[in-house]
MITI-742411 format. One record per residue (C-alpha): residue number from 0; x, y, z; residue in three letters. Coordinates in steps of 0.25 Angstrom, whole numbers, m for minus. Example, Ala and Ser with C-alpha at 12.3 -4.5 7.8 and 13.67 -1.06 7.14 Angstrom:
<rs>
r num: 0 | xx: 49 | yy: m18 | zz: 31 | residuo: Ala;
r num: 1 | xx: 55 | yy: m4 | zz: 29 | residuo: Ser;
</rs>
This chain:
<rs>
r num: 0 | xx: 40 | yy: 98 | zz: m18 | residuo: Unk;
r num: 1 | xx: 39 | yy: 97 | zz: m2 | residuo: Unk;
r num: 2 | xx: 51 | yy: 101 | zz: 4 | residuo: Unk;
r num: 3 | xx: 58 | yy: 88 | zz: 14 | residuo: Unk;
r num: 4 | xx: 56 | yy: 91 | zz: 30 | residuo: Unk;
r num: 5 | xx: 67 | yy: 88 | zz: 38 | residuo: Unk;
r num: 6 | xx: 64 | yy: 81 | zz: 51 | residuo: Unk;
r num: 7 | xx: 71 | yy: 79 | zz: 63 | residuo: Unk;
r num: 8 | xx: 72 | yy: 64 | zz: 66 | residuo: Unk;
r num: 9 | xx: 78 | yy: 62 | zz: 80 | residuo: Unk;
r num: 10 | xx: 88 | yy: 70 | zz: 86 | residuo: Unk;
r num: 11 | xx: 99 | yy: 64 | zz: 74 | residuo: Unk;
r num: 12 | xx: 91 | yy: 63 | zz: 61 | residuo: Unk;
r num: 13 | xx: 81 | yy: 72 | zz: 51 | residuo: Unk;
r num: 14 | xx: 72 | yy: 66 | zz: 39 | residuo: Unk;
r num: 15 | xx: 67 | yy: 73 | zz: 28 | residuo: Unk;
r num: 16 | xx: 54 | yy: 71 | zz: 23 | residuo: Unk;
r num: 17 | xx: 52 | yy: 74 | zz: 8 | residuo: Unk;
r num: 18 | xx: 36 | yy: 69 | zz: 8 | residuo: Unk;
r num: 19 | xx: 26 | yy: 62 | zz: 15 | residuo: Unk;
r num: 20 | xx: 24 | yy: 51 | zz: 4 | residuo: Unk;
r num: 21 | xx: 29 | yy: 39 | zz: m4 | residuo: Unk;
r num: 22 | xx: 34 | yy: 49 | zz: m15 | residuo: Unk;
r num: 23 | xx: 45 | yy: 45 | zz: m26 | residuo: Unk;
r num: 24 | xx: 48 | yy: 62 | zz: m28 | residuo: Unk;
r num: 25 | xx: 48 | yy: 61 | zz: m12 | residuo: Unk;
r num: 26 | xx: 56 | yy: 48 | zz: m12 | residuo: Unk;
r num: 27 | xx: 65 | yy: 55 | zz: m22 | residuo: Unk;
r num: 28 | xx: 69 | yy: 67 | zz: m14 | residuo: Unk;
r num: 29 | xx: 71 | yy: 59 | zz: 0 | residuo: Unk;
r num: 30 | xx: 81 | yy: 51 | zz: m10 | residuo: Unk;
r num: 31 | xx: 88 | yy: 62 | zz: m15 | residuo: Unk;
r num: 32 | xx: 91 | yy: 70 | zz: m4 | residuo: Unk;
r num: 33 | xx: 95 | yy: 55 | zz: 2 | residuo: Unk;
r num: 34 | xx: 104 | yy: 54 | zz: m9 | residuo: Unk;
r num: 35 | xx: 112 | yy: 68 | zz: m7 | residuo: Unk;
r num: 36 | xx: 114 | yy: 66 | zz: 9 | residuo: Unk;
r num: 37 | xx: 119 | yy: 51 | zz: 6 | residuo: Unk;
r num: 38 | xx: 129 | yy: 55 | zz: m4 | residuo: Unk;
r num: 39 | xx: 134 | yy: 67 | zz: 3 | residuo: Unk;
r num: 40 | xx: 132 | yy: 64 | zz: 19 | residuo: Unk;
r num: 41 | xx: 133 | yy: 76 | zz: 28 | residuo: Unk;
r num: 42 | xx: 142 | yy: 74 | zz: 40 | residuo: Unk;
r num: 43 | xx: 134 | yy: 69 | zz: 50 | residuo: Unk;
r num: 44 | xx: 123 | yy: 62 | zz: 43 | residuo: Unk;
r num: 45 | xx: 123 | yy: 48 | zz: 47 | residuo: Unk;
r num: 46 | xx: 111 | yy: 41 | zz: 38 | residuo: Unk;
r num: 47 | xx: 101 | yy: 43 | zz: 29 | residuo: Unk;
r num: 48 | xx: 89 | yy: 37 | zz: 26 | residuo: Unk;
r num: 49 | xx: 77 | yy: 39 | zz: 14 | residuo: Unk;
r num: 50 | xx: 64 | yy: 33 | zz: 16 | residuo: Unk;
r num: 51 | xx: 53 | yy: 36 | zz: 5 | residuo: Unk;
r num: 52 | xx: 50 | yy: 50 | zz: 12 | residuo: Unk;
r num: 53 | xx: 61 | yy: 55 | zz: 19 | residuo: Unk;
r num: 54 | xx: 78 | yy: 54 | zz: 23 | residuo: Unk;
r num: 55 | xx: 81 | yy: 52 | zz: 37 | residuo: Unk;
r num: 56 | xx: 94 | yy: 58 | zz: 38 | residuo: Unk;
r num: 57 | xx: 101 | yy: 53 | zz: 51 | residuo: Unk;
r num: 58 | xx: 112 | yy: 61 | zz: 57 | residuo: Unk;
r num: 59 | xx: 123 | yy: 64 | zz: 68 | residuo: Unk;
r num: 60 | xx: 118 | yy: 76 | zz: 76 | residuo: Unk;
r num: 61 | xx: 132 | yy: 78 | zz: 83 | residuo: Unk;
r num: 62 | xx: 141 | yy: 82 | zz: 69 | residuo: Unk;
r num: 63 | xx: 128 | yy: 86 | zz: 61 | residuo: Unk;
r num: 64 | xx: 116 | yy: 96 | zz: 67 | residuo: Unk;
r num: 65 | xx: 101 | yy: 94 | zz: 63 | residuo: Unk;
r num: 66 | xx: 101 | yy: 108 | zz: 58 | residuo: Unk;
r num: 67 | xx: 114 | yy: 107 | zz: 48 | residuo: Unk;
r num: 68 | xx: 108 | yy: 93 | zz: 43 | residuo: Unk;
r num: 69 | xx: 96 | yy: 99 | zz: 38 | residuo: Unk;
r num: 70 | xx: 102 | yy: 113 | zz: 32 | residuo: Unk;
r num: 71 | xx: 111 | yy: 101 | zz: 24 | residuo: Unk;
r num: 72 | xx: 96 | yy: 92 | zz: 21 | residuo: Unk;
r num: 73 | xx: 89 | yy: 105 | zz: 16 | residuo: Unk;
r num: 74 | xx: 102 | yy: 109 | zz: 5 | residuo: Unk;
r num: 75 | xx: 102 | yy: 94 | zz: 2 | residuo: Unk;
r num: 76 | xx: 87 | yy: 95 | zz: m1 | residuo: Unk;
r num: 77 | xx: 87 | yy: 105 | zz: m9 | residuo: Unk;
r num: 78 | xx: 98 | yy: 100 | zz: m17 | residuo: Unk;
r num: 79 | xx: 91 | yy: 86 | zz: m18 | residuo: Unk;
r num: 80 | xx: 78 | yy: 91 | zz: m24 | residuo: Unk;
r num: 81 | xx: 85 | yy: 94 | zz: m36 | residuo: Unk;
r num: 82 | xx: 88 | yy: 80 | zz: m40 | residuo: Unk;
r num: 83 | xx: 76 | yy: 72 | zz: m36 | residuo: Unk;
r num: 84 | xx: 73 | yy: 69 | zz: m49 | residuo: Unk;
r num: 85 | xx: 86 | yy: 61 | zz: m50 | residuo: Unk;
r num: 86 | xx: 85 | yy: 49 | zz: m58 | residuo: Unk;
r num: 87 | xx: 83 | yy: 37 | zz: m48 | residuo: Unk;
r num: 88 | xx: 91 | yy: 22 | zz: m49 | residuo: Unk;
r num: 89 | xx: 84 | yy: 13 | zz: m58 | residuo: Unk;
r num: 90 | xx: 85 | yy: m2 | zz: m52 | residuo: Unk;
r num: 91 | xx: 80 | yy: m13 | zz: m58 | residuo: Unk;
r num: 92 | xx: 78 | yy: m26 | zz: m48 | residuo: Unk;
r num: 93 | xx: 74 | yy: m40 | zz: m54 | residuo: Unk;
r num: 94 | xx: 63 | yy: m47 | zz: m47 | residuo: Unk;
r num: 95 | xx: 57 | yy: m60 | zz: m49 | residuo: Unk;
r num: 96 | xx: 43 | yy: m60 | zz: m44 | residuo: Unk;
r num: 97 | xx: 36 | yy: m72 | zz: m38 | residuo: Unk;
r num: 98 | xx: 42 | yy: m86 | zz: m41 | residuo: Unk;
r num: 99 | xx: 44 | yy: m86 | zz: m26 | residuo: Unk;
r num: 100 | xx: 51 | yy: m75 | zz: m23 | residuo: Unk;
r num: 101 | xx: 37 | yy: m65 | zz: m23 | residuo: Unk;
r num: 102 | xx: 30 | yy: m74 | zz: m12 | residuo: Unk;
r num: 103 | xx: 18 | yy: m63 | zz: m15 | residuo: Unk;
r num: 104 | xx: 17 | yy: m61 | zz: m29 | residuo: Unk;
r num: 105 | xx: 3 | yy: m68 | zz: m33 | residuo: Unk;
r num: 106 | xx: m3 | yy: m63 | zz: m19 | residuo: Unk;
r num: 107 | xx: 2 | yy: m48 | zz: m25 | residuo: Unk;
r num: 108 | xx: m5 | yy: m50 | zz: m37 | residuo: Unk;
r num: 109 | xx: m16 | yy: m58 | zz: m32 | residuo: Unk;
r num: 110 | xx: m17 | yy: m45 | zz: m25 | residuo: Unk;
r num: 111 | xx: m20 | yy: m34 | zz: m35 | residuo: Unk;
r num: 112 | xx: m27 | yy: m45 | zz: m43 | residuo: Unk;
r num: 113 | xx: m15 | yy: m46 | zz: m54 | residuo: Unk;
r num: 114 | xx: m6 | yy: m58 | zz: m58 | residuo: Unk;
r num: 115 | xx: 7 | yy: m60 | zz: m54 | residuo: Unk;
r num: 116 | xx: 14 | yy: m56 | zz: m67 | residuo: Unk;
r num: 117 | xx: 4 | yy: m43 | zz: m64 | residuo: Unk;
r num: 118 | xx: 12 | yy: m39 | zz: m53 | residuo: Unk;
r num: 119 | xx: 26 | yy: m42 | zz: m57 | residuo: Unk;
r num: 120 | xx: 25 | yy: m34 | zz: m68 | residuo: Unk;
r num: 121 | xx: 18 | yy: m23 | zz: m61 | residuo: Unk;
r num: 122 | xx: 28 | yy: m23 | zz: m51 | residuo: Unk;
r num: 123 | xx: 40 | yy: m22 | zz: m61 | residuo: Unk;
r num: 124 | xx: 34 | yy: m12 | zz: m70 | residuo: Unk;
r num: 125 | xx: 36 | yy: m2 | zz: m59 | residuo: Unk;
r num: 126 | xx: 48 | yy: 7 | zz: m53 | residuo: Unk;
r num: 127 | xx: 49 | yy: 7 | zz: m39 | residuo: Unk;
r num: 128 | xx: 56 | yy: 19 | zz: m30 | residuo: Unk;
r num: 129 | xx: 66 | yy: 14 | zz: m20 | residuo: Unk;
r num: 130 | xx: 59 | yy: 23 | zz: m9 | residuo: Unk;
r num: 131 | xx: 68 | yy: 17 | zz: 3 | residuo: Unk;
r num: 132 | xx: 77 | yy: 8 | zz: 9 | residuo: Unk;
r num: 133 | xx: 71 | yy: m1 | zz: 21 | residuo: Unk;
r num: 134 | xx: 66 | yy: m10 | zz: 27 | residuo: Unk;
r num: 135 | xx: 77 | yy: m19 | zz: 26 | residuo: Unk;
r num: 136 | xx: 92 | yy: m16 | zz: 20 | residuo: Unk;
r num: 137 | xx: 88 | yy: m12 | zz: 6 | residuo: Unk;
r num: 138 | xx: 74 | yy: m13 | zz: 5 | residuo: Unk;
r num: 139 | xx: 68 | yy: m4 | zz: m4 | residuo: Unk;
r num: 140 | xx: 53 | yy: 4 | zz: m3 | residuo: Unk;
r num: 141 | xx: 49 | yy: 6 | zz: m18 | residuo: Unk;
r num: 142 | xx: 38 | yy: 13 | zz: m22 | residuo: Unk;
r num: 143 | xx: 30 | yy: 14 | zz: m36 | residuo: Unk;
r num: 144 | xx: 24 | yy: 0 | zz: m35 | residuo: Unk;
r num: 145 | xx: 12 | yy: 0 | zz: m45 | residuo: Unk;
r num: 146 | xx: m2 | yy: 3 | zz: m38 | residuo: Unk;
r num: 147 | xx: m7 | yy: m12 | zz: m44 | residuo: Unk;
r num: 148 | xx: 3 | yy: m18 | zz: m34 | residuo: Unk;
r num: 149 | xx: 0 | yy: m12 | zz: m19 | residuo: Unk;
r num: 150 | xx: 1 | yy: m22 | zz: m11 | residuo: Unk;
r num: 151 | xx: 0 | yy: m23 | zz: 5 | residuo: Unk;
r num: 152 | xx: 10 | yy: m29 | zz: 13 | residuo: Unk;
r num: 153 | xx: 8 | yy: m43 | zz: 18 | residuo: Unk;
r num: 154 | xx: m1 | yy: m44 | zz: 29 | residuo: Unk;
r num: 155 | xx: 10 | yy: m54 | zz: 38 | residuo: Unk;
r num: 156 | xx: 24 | yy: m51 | zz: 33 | residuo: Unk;
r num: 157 | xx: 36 | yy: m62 | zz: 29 | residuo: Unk;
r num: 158 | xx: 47 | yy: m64 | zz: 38 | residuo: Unk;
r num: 159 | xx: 57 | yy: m68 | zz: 26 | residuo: Unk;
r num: 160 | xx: 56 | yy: m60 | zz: 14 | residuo: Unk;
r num: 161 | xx: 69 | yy: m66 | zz: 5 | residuo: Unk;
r num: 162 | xx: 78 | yy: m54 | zz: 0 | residuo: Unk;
r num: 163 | xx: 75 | yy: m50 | zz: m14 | residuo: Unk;
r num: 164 | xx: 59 | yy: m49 | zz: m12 | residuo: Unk;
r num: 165 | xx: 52 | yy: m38 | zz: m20 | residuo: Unk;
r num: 166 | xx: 40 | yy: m35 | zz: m11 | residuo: Unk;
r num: 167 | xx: 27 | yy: m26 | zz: m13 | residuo: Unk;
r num: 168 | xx: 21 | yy: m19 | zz: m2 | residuo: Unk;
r num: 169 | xx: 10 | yy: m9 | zz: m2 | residuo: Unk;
r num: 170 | xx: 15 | yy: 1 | zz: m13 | residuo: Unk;
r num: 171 | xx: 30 | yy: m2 | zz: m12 | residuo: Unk;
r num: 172 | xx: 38 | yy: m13 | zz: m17 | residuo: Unk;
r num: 173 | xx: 52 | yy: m18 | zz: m12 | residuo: Unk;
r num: 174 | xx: 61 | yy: m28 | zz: m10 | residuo: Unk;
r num: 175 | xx: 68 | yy: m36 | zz: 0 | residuo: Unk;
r num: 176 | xx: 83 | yy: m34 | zz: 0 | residuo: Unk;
r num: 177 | xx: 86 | yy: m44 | zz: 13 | residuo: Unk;
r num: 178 | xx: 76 | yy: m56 | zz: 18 | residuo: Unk;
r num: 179 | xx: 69 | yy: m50 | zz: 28 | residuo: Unk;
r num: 180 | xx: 52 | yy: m51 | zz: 34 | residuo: Unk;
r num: 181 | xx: 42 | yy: m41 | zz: 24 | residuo: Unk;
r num: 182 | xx: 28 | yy: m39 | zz: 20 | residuo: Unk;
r num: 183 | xx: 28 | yy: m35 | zz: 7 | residuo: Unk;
r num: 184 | xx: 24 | yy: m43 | zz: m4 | residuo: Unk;
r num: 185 | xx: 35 | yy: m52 | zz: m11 | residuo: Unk;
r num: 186 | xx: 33 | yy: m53 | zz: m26 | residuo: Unk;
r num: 187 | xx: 45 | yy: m56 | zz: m29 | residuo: Unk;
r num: 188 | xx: 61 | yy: m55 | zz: m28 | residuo: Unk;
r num: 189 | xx: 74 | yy: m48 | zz: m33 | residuo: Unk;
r num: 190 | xx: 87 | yy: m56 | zz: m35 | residuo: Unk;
r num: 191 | xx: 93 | yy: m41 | zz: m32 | residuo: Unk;
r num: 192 | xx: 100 | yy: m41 | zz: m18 | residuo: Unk;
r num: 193 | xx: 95 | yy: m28 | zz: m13 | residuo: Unk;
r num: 194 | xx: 105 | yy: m28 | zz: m1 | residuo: Unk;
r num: 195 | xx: 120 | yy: m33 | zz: 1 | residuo: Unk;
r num: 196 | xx: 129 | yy: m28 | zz: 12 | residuo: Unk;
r num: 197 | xx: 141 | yy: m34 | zz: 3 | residuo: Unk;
r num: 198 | xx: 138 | yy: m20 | zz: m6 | residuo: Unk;
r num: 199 | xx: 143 | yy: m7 | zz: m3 | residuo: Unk;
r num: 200 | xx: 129 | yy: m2 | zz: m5 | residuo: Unk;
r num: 201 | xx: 121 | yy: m14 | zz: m2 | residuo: Unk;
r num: 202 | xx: 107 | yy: m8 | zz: m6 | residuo: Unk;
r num: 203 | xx: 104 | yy: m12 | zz: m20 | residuo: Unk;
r num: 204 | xx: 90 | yy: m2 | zz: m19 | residuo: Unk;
r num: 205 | xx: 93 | yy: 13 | zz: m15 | residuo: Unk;
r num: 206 | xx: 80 | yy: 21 | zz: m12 | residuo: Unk;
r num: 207 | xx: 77 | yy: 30 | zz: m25 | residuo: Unk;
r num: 208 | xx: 81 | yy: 18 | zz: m35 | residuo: Unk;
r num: 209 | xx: 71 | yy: 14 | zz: m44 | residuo: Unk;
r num: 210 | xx: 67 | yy: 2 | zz: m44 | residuo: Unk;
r num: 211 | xx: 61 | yy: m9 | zz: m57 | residuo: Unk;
r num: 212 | xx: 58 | yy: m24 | zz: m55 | residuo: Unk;
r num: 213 | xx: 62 | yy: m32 | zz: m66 | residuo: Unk;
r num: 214 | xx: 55 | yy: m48 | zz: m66 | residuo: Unk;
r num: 215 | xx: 65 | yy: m59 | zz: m66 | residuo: Unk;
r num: 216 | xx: 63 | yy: m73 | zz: m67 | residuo: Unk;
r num: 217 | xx: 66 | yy: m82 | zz: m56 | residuo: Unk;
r num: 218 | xx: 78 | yy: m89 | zz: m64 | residuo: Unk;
r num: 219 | xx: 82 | yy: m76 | zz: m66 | residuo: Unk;
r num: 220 | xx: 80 | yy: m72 | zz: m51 | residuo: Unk;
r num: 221 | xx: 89 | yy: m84 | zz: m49 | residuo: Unk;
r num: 222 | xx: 101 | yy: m81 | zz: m58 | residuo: Unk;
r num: 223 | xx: 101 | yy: m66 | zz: m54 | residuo: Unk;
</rs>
């Protein structure tokens, strides 16, 4: 197992690179070690930030040097490769493809030459990796979309995606937490609310969750 760089990033932030891919193990450790500084902060740190490869860690160089944050980074990391095989969040999310709410559905499947129930049941027999947060407040990168399903972006993006919308986009799926513009494909949407500010916590994803789509029906969509 490589060991993670630490970077200087500005005079008032480092980030530490686990890899060079889109990885789960590599996802895994960027997450863990996200997870020890989050729930125990040393003084002086002001955010943190995973991304599929790497933690920004964004400090205040006045109360806390560059060279005691990284001896506090490298005891940390060494304590975090121990429990990378933690078990992840399993999080399943309803989804009610087409009828509407997946504008993109049949051009998916007319794609990769399937049928519509083709891809729905393609793309909810998988397990998706939270890799990151983005975008948008709470929208998640997942990896682990089946190979059958890589789909380009669309060539001229919407300006209103409605919240809720699961989209496909090269070899990642997500959703849309908040209406917004996107290029991804739409095939379909949760009745989840995947970002409230009336919550304490208001992301309903967390990067390292897994996540599995179960198909609803559109009544049930409705009375959800």
């Amino acid at each position: 197992m490589d060991h993670p760089k630490i970077l200087l990033t500005g005079d008032s932030a480092l980030t530490i690179e686990f890899g060079a891919a889109i990885d789960p193990l590599i996802n895994r450790r960027v997450q863990t070690l996200y997870k020890k500084l989050k729930t125990d902060p040393p003084s002086g740190v002001i955010d943190l930030i995973p991304t599929y490869r790497s933690l920004l860690i964004q400090y205040d160089p006045i109360s806390l040097s560059d060279e005691h944050l990284r001896k506090i980074i490298s005891s940390l990391m060494d304590e975090a490769e121990g429990l990378v095989k933690e078990a992840a969040r399993i999080v399943e999310v309803p989804v009610c493809y087409g009828k509407g709410f997946g504008l993109d559905l049949e051009e998916v499947a007319a794609y990769h030459q399937l049928t519509v129930d083709d891809v729905i049941r393609i793309h909810s027999q998988s397990t998706y990796q939270v890799y990151m947060i983005g975008f948008t407040p709470g929208f998640p990168f997942m990896g682990g979309l089946d190979k059958r399903l890589l789909t380009p972006r669309k060539k001229i993006p919407r300006e209103i995606v409605p919240a809720g919308t699961v989209g496909l986009a090269g070899q990642q799926t997500g959703i849309y937490p908040i209406e917004s513009p996107g290029g991804w494909q739409l095939i379909g949407r949760t009745p989840i609310k995947l970002f409230d500010l009336c919550l304490g916590d208001p992301f309903y994803l967390k990067p390292g969750d897994q996540v599995i789509f179960k198909p609803i029906s559109k009544e049930e969509f409705e009375d959800y």
